[in-house]
C-alpha positions as CSV (number, residue, x, y, z in Angstrom):
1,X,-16.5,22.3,-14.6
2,X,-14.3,25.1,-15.5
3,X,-14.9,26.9,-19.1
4,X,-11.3,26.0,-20.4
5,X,-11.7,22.0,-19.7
6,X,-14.0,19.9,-21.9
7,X,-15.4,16.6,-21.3
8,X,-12.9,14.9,-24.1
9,X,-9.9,15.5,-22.4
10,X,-11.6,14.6,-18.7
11,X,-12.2,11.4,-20.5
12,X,-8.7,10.7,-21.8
13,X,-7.6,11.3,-18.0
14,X,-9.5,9.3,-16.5
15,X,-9.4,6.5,-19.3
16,X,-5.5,7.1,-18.4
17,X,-5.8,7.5,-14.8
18,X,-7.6,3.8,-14.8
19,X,-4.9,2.5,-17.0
20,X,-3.0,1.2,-14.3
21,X,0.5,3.0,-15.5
22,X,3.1,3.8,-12.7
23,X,4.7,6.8,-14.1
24,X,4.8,9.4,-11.5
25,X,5.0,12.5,-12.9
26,X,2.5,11.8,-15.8
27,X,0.1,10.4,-12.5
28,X,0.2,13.4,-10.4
29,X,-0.5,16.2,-13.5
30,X,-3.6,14.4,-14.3
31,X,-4.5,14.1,-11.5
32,X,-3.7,18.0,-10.7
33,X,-5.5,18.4,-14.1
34,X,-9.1,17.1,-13.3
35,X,-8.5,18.7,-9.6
36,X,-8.2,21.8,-11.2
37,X,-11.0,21.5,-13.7
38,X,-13.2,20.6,-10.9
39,X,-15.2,17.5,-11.6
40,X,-16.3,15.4,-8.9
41,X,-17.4,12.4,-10.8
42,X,-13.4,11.5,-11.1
43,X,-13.2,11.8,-7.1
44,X,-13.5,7.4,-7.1
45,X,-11.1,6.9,-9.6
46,X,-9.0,9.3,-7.9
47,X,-9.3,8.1,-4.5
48,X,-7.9,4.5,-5.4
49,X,-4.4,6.4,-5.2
50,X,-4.9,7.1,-1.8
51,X,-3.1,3.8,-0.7
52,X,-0.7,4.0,-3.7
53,X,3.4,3.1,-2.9
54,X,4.6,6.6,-4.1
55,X,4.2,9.5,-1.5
56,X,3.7,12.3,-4.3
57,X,0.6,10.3,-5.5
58,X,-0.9,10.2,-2.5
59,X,-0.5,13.6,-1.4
60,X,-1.8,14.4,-4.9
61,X,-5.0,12.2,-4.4
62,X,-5.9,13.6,-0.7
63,X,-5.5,17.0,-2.2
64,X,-7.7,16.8,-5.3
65,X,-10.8,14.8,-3.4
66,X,-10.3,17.2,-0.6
67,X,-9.0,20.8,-1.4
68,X,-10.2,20.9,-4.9
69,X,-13.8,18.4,-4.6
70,X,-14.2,19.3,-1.0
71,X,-16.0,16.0,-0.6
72,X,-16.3,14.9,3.3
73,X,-16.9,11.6,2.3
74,X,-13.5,11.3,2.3
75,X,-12.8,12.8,6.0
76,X,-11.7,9.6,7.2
77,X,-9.3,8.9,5.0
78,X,-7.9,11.9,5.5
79,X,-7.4,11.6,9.2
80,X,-6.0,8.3,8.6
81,X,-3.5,9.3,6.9
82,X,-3.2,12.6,9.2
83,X,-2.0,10.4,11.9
84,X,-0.7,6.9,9.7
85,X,1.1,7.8,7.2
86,X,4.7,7.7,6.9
87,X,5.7,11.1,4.8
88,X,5.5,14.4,6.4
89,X,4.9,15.2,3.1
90,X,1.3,12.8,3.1
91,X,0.3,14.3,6.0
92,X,1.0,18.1,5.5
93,X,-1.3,17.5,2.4
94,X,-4.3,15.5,4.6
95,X,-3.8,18.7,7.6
96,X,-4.6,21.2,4.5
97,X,-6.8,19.0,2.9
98,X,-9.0,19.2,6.4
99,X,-8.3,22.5,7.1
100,X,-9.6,23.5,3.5
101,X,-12.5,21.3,3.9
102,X,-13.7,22.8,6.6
103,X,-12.4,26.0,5.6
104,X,-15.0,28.9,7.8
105,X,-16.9,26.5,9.4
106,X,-15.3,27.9,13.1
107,X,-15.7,24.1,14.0
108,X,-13.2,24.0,17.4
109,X,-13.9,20.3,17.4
110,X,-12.1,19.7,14.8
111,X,-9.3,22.6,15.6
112,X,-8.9,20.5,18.8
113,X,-8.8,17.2,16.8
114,X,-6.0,18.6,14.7
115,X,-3.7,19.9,17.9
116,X,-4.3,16.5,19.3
117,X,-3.3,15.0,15.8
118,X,0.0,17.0,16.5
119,X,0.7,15.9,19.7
120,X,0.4,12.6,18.5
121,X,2.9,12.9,15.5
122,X,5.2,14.7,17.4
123,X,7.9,16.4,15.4
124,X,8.3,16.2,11.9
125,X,11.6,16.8,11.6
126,X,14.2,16.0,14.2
127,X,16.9,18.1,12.8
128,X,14.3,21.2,13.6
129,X,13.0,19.9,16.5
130,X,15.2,22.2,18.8
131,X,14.1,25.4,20.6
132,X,10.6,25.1,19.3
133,X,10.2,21.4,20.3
134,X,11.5,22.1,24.2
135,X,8.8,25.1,24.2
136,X,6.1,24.2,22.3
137,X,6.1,20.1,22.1
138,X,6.0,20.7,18.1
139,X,9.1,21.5,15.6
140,X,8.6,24.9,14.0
141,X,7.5,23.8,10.6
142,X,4.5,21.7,12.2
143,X,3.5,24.6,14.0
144,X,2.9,26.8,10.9
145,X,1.0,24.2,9.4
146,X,-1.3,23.7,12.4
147,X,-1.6,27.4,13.0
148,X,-2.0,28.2,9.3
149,X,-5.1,25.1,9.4
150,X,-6.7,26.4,12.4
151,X,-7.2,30.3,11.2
152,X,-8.2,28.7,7.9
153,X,-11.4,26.8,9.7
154,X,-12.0,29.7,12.4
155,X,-12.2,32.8,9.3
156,X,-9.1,34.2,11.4
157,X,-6.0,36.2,9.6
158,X,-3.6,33.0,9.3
159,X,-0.6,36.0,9.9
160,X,-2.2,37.7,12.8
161,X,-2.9,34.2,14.2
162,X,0.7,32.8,14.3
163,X,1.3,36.2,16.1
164,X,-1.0,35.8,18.5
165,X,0.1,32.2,19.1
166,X,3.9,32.7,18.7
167,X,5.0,32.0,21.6
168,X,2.3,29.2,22.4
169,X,2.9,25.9,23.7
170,X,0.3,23.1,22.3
171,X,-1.4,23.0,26.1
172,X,-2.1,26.7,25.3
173,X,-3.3,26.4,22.2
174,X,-5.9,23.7,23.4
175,X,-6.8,26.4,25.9
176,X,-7.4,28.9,23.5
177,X,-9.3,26.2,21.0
178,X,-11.2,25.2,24.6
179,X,-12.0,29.0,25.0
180,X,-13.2,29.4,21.1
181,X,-15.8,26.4,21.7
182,X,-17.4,27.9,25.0
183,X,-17.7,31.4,22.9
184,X,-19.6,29.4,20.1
185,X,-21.4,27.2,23.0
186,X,-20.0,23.4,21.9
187,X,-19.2,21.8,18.6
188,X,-21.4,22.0,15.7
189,X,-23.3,18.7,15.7
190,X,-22.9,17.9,12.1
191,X,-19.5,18.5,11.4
192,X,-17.6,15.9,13.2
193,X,-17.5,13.8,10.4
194,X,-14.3,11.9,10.3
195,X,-13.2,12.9,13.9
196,X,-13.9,10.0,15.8
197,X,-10.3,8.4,14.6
């Protein structure tokens, strides 16, 4: 736990966090605030908001349990909701969350999981969807997120990468993913852990 937090106040959070109060913005900061001060024995108390109405809250629960905790038990939720959930805004917060958990792990499976992931969502935005969409099967501001999770799990330069890939299409991205894994020889056996969605 971080030096500036002490157990009282983690208390009070979660005593409030388990109070069953709707408002939003109070939800989301304590949340943010026992994220931040790092202790994993709130991850179950935060993870009941990962079905929660509001948008905000869930993105603010799959990003605590799985940028800040880094807990894989919660993998499969986070695919889930990758692929499920209504708000772009949900799953822009499950793609980092994954892409965090798995931050160096140069796992291709799950690079390969996420560009299929894509494909399946399609475009997040229609009103973007233009030039990028007809080239690369993906609007532009789903393609920085993808790129920017993808150099995040290989150790790559997240800059140099979307340079590299700028003129991509999704096929060729899966070819160059499919070209990582035969340089590492396969997927590392224990890391598939929420990938079989």
């Amino acid at each position: 736990m971080a030096a500036n937090r002490n157990d009282a106040s983690i208390a009070d959070c979660l005593t409030a966090l388990n109070s069953g109060f709707e408002d939003e913005d109070r939800l989301s900061k304590l949340m943010h605030y026992v994220g931040e001060a790092g202790e994993r024995s709130c991850a179950p108390t935060i993870a009941q908001y990962l079905g929660h109405p509001s948008d905000r809250i869930r993105h603010m629960a799959v990003h605590v349990l799985l940028h800040h905790y880094k807990l894989m038990e919660y993998a499969d939720d986070a695919w889930r909701m990758l692929l499920t959930d209504p708000s772009d805004y949900v799953k822009e917060a499950a793609m980092n969350g994954l892409s965090s958990l798995y931050q160096g792990s140069r796992n291709t499976c799950v690079c390969g999981k996420l560009v299929q992931a894509v494909r399946q969502m399609g475009s997040l935005d229609e009103h973007t969807a233009s030039l990028d969409w007809r080239r690369r099967g993906v609007d532009a501001l789903l393609w920085t997120f993808l790129i920017r999770s993808i150099a995040w799990i290989m150790g790559e330069n997240p800059t140099l990468l979307k340079y590299r890939t700028r003129v991509m299409s999704l096929d060729e991205l899966d070819a160059l993913i499919g070209t990582w894994k035969r340089e590492e020889q396969g997927c590392p056996e224990d890391g598939l852990k929420g990938t079989d969605q």
